[in-house]
C-alpha positions in Angstrom: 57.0 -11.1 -6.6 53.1 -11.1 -6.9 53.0 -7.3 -5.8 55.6 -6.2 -8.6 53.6 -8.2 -11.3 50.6 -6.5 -10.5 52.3 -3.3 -9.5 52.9 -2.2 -13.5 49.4 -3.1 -14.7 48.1 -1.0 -11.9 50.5 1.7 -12.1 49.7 1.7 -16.0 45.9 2.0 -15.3 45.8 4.6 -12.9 48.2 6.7 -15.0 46.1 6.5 -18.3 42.8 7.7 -16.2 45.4 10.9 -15.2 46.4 11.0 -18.7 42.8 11.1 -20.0 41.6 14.3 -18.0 44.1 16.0 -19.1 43.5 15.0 -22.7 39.4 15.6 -22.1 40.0 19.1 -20.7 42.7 19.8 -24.4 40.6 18.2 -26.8 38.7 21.0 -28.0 40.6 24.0 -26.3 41.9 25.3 -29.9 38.7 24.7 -32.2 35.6 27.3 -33.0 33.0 24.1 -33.6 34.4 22.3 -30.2 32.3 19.1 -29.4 30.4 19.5 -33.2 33.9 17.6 -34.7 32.9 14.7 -33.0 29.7 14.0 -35.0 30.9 16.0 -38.2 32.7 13.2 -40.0 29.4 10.9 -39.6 26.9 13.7 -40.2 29.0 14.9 -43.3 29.0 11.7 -44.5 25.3 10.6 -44.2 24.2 14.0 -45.7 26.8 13.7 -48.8 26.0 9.5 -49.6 22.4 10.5 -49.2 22.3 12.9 -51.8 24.4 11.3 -53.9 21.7 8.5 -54.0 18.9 11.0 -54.1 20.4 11.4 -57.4 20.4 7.9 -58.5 24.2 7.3 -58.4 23.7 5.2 -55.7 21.0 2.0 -56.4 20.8 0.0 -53.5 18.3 -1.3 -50.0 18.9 -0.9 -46.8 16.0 -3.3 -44.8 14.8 -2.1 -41.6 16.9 1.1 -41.9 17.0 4.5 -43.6 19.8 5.5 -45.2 21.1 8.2 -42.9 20.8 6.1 -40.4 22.5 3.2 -42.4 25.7 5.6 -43.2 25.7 7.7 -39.9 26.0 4.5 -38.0 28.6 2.8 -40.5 30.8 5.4 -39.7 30.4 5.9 -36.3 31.7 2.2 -35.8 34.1 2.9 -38.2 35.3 5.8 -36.1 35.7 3.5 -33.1 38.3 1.4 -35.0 39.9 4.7 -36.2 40.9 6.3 -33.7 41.7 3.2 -31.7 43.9 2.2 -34.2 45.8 5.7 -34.4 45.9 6.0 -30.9 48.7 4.0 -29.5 51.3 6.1 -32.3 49.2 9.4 -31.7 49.3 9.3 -28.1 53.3 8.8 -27.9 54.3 11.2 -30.5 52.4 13.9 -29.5 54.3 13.0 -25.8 57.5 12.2 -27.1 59.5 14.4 -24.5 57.8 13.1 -21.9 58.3 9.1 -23.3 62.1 10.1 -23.7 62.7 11.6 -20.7 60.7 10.0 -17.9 60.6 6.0 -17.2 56.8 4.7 -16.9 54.5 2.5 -18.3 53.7 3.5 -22.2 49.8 1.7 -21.6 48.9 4.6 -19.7 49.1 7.0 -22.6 47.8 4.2 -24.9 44.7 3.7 -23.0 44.3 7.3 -22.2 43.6 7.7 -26.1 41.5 4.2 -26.0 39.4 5.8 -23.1 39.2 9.1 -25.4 37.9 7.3 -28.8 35.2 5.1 -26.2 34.2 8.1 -24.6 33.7 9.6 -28.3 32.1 6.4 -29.3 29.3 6.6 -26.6 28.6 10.5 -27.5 27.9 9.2 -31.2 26.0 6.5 -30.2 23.2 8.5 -28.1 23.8 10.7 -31.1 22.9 7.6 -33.1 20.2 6.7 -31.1 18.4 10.1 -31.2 18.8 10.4 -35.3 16.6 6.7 -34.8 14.1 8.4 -33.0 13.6 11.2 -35.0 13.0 9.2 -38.4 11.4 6.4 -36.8 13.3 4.1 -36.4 11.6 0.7 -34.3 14.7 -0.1 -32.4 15.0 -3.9 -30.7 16.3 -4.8 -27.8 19.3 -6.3 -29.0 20.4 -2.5 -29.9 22.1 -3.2 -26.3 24.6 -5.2 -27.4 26.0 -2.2 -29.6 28.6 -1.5 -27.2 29.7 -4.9 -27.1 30.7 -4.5 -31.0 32.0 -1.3 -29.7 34.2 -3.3 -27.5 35.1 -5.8 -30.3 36.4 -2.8 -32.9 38.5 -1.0 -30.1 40.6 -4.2 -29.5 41.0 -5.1 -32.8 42.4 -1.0 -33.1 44.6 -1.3 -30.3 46.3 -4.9 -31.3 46.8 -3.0 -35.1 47.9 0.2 -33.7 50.5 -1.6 -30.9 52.0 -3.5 -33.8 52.8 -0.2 -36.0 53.9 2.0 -33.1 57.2 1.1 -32.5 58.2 1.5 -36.2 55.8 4.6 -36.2 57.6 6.0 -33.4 60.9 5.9 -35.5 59.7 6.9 -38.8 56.8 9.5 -39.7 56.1 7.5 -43.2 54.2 4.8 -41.0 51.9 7.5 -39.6 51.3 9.2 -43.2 50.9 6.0 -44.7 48.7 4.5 -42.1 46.1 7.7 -43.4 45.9 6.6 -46.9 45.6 2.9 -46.6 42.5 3.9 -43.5 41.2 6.5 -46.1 41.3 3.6 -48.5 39.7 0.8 -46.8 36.6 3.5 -45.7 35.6 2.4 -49.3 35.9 -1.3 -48.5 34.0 -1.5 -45.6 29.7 -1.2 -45.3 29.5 2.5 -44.5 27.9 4.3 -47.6 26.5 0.9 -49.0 25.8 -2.6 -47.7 28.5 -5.4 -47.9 27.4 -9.1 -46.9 30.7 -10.5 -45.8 30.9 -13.1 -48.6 34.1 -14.0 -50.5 37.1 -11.7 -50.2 35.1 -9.7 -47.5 35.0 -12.7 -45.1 38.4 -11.9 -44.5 37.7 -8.5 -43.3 36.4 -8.4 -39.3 35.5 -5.1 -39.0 33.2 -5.4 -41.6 31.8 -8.0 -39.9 31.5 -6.2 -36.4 29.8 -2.8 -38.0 27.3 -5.0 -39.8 26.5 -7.0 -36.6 26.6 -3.6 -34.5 24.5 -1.5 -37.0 22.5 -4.3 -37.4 21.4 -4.9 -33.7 19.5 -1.4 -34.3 16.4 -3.5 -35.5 18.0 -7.2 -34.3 19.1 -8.2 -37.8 22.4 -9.8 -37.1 23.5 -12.9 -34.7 26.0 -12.5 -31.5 27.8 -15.2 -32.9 29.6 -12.8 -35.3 31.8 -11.3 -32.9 33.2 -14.5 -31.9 36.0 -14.7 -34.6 36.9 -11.1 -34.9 37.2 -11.1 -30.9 39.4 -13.7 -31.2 41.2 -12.6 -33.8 41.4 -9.2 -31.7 42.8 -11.0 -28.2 45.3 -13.0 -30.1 46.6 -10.2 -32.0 46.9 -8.0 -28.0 48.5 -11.6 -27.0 51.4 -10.6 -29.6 51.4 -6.9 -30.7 51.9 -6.2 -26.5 55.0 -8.7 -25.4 56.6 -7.1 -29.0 56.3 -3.5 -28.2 57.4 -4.5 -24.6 60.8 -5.4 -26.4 60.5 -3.0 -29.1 60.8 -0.5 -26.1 63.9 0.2 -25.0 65.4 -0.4 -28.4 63.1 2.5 -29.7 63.9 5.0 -26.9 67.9 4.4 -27.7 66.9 5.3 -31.0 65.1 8.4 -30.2 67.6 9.6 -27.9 
């Protein structure tokens, strides 16, 4: 009994290593800028918020950081929760045939794409890291618990993204929509310009995590912080998991 519990976990892990090769070695096969897209979105983003502010649109400090650095980093944490959150309904639609036709564990191609947006996530952060270096910036030592907020945004992605897959599975309005409300909350979150968490924005926990995480650079910002959106990230696993479990077969009968 012990051996089959433990068999689909392991069974599920392996497959999502085999699973992630494969998606490494496609990632970039059809694109002309290849590895650039994975630092575009930030780089794009720092260079357009910095000039808008070089223009005086934008009125606002930074402590201990320059801007570039401020917005690169905002949305590379921002891109960790992304693309963890679009990757449990990415990963099975773009396999649909073989979800359909073949009987194995679903978490392997889910935490092939997790292993995919963490192995983007550490390209950006040396990326990060040498953009710091280059204007100056005096990082602390608690810049090595970046990965730990890493960590924190990726499980809150995956608990959101389980939750929507099932229904995203079925209907391609969950997928389209899930891109405007993500393209929407970009503004809400401390990426171009600095939210403190207070009021309505206590409510929001990646917020919380990309100030901690971008704030680490110079050891502005407490451990503490993670606590409540880590829990807040196990306990939505705890349910979004056991529900697509269920949601499952039901789904599949659906999709023929």
């Amino acid at each position: 009994m012990i051996a089959r519990a433990t068999s689909g976990p392991a069974r599920a892990l392996a497959l999502s290593f085999a699973f992630f090769r494969a998606a490494l070695l496609a990632q970039h096969r059809r694109t002309l800028l290849g590895y650039l897209w994975l630092f575009l979105p930030a780089t794009v983003a720092a260079i357009a918020a910095s000039y808008v502010r070089s223009r005086g649109l934008l009125s606002f400090a930074t402590p201990g950081l320059p801007y570039p650095v401020f917005v690169f980093g905002g949305t590379v944490l921002w891109q960790v929760f992304l693309e963890t959150l679009n990757a449990p309904l990415s990963q099975l639609s773009a396999n649909r045939a073989l979800v359909t036709r073949l009987n194995f564990p679903h978490e392997g191609l889910i935490l092939a794409g997790v292993w995919l947006a963490l192995l983007n996530a550490a390209i950006r952060l040396i990326a990060l890291l040498g953009l710091c270096a280059a204007l100056g910036v005096a990082l602390s030592q608690s810049a090595l618990l970046i990965p730990l907020g890493i960590a924190c945004l990726a499980l809150l992605g995956l608990a959101l993204g389980l939750l929507l897959a099932p229904l995203g599975m079925l209907y391609d309005d969950v997928g389209r929509g899930l891109t405007i409300v993500t393209g929407v909350l970009f503004f809400l979150m401390p990426i171009a310009y600095p939210l403190t968490g207070d009021g309505w924005q206590a409510f929001n926990p990646v917020l919380a995590v990309i100030n901690a995480a971008r704030g680490w650079l110079t050891g502005a910002a407490p451990v503490s912080a993670l606590l409540a959106p880590t829990a807040l990230g196990l306990g939505l696993l705890c349910l979004s998991w056991p529900l697509y479990r269920i949601a499952q077969p039901h789904v599949l009968e659906r999709l023929g």
